[in-house]
C-alpha positions as CSV (number, residue, x, y, z in Angstrom):
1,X,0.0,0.0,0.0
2,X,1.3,3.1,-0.6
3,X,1.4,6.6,0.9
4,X,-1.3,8.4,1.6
5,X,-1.4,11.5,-0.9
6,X,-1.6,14.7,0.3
7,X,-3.3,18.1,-1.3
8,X,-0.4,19.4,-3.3
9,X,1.1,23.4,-2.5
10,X,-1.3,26.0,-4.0
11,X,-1.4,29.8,-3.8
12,X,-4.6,31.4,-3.0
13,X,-5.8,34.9,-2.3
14,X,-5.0,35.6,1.5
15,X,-8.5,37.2,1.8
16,X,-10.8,35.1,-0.7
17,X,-10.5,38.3,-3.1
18,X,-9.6,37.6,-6.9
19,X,-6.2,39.7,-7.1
20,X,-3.5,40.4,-9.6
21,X,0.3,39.0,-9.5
22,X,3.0,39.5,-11.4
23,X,5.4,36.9,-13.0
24,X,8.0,37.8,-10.2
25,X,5.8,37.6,-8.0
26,X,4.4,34.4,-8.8
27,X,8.4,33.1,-8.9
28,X,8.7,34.2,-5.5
29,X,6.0,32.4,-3.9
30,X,6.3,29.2,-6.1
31,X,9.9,28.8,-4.6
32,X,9.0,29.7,-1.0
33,X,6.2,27.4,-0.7
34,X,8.7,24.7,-2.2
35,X,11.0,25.5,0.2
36,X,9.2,25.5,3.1
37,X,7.8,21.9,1.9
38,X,11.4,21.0,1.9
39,X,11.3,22.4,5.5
40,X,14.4,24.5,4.5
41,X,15.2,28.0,6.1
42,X,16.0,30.8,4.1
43,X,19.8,30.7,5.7
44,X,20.3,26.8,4.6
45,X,18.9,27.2,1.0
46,X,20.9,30.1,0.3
47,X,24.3,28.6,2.0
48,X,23.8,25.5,-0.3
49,X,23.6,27.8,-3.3
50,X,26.7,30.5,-2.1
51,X,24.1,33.5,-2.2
52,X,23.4,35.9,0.6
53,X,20.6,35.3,2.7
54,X,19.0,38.6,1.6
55,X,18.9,38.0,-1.7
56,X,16.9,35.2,-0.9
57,X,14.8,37.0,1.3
58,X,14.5,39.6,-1.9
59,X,13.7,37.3,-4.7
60,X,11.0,35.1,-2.4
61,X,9.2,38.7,-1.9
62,X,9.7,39.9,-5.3
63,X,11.7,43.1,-3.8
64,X,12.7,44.3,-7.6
65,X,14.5,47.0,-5.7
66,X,16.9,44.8,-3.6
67,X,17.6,42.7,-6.3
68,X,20.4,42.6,-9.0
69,X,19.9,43.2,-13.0
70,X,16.9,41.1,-14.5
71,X,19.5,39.1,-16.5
72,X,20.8,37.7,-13.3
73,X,17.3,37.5,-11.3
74,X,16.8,35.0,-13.9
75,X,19.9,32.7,-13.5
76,X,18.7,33.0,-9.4
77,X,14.8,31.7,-10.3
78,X,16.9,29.1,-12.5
79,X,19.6,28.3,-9.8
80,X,16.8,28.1,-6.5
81,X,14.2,26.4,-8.4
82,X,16.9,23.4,-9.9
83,X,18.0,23.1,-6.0
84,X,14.1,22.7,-4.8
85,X,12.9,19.9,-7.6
86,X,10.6,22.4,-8.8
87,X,10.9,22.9,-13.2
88,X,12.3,26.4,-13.6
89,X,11.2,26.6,-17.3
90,X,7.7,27.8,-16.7
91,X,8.7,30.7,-14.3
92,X,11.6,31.5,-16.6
93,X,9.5,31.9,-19.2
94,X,6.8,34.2,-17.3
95,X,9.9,36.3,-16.0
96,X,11.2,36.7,-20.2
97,X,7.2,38.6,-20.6
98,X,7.3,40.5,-17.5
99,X,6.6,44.3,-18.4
100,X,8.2,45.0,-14.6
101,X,11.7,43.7,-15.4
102,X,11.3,44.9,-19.2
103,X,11.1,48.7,-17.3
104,X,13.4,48.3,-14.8
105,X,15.8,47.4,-17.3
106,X,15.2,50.1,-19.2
107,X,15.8,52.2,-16.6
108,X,19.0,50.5,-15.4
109,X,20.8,50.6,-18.9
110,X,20.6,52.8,-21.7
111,X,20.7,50.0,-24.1
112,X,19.4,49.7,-28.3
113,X,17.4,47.0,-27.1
114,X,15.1,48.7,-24.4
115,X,11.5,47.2,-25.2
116,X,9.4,49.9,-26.4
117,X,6.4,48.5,-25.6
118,X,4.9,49.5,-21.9
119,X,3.2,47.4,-19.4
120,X,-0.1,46.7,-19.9
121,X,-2.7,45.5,-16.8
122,X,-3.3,42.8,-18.9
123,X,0.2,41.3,-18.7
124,X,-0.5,40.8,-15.6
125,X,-2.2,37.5,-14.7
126,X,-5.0,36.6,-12.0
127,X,-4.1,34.8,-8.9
128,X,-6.9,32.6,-9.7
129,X,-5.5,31.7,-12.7
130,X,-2.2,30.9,-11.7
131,X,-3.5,28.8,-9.1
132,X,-3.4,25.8,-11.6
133,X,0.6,26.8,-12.8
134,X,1.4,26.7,-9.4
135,X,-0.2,23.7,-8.5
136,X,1.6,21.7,-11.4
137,X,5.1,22.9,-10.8
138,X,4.8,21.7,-7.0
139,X,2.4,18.6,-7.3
140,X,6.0,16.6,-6.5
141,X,5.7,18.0,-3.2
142,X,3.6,15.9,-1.0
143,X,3.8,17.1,2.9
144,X,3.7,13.2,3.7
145,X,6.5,12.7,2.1
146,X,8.6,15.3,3.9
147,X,8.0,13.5,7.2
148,X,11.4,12.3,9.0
149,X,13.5,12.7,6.0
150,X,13.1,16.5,5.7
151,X,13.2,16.8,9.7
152,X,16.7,15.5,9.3
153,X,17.5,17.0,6.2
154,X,16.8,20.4,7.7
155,X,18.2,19.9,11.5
156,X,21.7,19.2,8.9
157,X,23.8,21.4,7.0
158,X,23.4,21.8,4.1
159,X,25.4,19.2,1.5
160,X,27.9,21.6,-0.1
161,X,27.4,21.4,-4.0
162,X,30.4,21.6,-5.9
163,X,32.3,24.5,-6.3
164,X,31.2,25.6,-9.7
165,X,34.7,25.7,-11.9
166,X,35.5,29.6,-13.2
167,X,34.8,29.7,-16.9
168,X,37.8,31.6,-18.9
169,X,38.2,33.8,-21.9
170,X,39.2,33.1,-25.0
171,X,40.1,29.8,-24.0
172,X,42.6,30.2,-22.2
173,X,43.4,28.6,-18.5
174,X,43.4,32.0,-16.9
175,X,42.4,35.1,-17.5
176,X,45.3,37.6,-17.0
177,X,44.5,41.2,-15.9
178,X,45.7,43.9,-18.0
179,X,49.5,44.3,-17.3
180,X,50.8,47.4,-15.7
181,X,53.3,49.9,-18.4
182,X,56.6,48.2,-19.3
183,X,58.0,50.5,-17.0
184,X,56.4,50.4,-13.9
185,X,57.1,47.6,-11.0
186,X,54.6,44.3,-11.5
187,X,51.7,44.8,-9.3
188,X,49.8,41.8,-7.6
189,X,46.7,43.6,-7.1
190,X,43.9,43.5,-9.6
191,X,40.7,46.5,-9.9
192,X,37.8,45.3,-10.8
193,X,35.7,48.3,-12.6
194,X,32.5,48.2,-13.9
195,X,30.9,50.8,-16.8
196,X,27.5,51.3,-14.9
197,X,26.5,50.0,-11.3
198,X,26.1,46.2,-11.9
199,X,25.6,43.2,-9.3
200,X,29.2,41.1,-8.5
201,X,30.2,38.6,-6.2
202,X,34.1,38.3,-6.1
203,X,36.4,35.9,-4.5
204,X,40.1,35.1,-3.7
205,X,41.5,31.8,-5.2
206,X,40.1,29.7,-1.7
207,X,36.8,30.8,-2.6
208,X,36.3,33.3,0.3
209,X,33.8,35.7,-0.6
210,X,36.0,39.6,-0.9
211,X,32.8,41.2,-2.3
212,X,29.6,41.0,-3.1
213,X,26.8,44.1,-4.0
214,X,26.8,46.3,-6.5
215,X,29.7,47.3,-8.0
216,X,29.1,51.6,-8.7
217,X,33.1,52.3,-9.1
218,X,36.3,50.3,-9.2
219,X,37.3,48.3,-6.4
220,X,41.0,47.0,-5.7
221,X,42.1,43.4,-5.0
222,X,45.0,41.6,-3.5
223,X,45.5,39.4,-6.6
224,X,48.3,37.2,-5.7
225,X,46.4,34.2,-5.7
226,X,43.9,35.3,-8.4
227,X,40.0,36.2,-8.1
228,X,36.9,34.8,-9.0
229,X,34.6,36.8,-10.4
230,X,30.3,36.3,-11.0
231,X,28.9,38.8,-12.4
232,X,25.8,40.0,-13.1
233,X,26.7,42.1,-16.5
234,X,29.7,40.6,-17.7
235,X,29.6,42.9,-20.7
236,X,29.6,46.0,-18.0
237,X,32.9,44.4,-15.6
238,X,36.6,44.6,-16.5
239,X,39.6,44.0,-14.6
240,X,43.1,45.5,-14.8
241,X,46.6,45.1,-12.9
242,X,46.3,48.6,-10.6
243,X,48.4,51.6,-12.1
244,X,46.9,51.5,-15.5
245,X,44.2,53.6,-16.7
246,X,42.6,51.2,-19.2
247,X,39.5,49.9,-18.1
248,X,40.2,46.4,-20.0
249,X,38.6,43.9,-21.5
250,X,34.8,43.0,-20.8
251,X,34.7,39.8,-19.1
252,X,31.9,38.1,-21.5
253,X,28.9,39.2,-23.3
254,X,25.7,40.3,-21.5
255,X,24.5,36.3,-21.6
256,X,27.2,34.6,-20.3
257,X,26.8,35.2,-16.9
258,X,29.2,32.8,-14.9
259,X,32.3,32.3,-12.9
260,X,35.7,33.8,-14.3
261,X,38.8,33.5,-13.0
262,X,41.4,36.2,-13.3
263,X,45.0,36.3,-12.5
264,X,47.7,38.9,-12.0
265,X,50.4,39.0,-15.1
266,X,53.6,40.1,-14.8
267,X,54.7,43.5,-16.5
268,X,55.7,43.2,-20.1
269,X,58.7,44.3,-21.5
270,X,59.7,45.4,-24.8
């Protein structure tokens, strides 16, 4: 005989009243409900995926203003829904239509391919209707089956995924910051710029986190044993040995946003 089924996660209305949500919205909730099936705190979810709690906390309430570029909230619904069992395609998808992230990125970056098109109440869709999407992406999740298992899975740490290898440029090993004049004594430290504010995490080769936030200038970087960058606009981030004025090389196109791996060079000499 086997288990006894439960009602699967829905969102309602929390007053019986038909209401409007948007596609962030809706991501938000889909992936605390799972969560909390999973009987996961927002601290354990986010130290299994190397985010900060409060970006969590941000996406779950659909606080646009606390959260990075759309480009990169995307990759996070991706990321947190993959880790939860729940299919991130559908959300994904609702996020690509969403007349909210279409502004604020208009508003962010001065770009040739700001949508001209403005949001319309009707991109907007019922709660009641969303009832049904919300239902099927978290029908997996039966509260029966989260009995002892998920007591113990929560009362542990976290299983630490594997450290996600930096992707390079051009491919080559490492990525080596823009060398300092022929002229000039090597430096080991690395800036990190970035042509417009844009979201970054940074580390130091043992994967200790040196930064993460919004990058709105340059920052400097003891570089000796490299840095690992993620950034949310690669096209915007470039890195340089400190002393030269260049701003460097983009670390990827607007898409590929991913780990890099940049290294101090030596000077060069003529």
């Amino acid at each position: 005989m086997g288990p006894e089924q439960s009602e699967p996660i829905s969102l309602k209305p929390s007053h019986g009243s038909e209401q409007s949500i948007s596609p962030l919205e809706l991501a938000g909730q889909v992936l605390r409900r799972a969560r909390e099936a999973k009987g996961l705190t927002i601290h354990q979810l986010a130290a299994s995926l190397h985010m900060g709690d409060e970006q969590l906390e941000a996406l779950e309430a659909a606080q646009l203003d606390n959260l990075p570029e759309p480009v990169f909230i995307k990759a996070m619904v991706r990321r947190v829904a993959s880790k939860l069992g729940v299919d991130p395609n559908p959300l994904v998808q609702g996020l690509n239509g969403s007349p909210r992230l279409q502004t604020c990125s208009a508003n962010r970056w001065d770009t040739q391919e700001t949508k001209e098109a403005t949001a319309s109440p009707n991109l907007l869709l019922p709660l009641s209707g969303l009832a049904a999407l919300a239902a099927g992406l978290l029908a997996a999740f039966h509260l029966d089956q989260l009995g002892p298992i998920t007591r113990k899975f929560a009362a542990m740490p976290s299983a630490p995924e594997p450290k996600a290898q930096p992707q390079t440029i051009s491919g080559m090993e490492e990525v080596a910051a823009e060398p300092s004049s022929p002229t000039s004594t090597a430096s080991q430290s690395i800036v990190v710029r970035s042509q417009e504010p844009s979201w970054v995490m940074i580390r130091d080769g043992e994967g200790a986190v040196l930064f993460e936030g919004t990058l709105n200038t340059s920052k400097t970087f003891n570089g000796e044993q490299g840095l690992e960058i993620y950034a949310g606009r690669p096209d915007l981030v470039s890195t340089s040995q400190e002393g030269v004025s260049q701003s460097g090389t983009p670390l990827g196109t607007i898409d590929q946003v991913r780990w890099y791996r940049v290294t101090a060079a030596p000077s060069r000499s003529e």
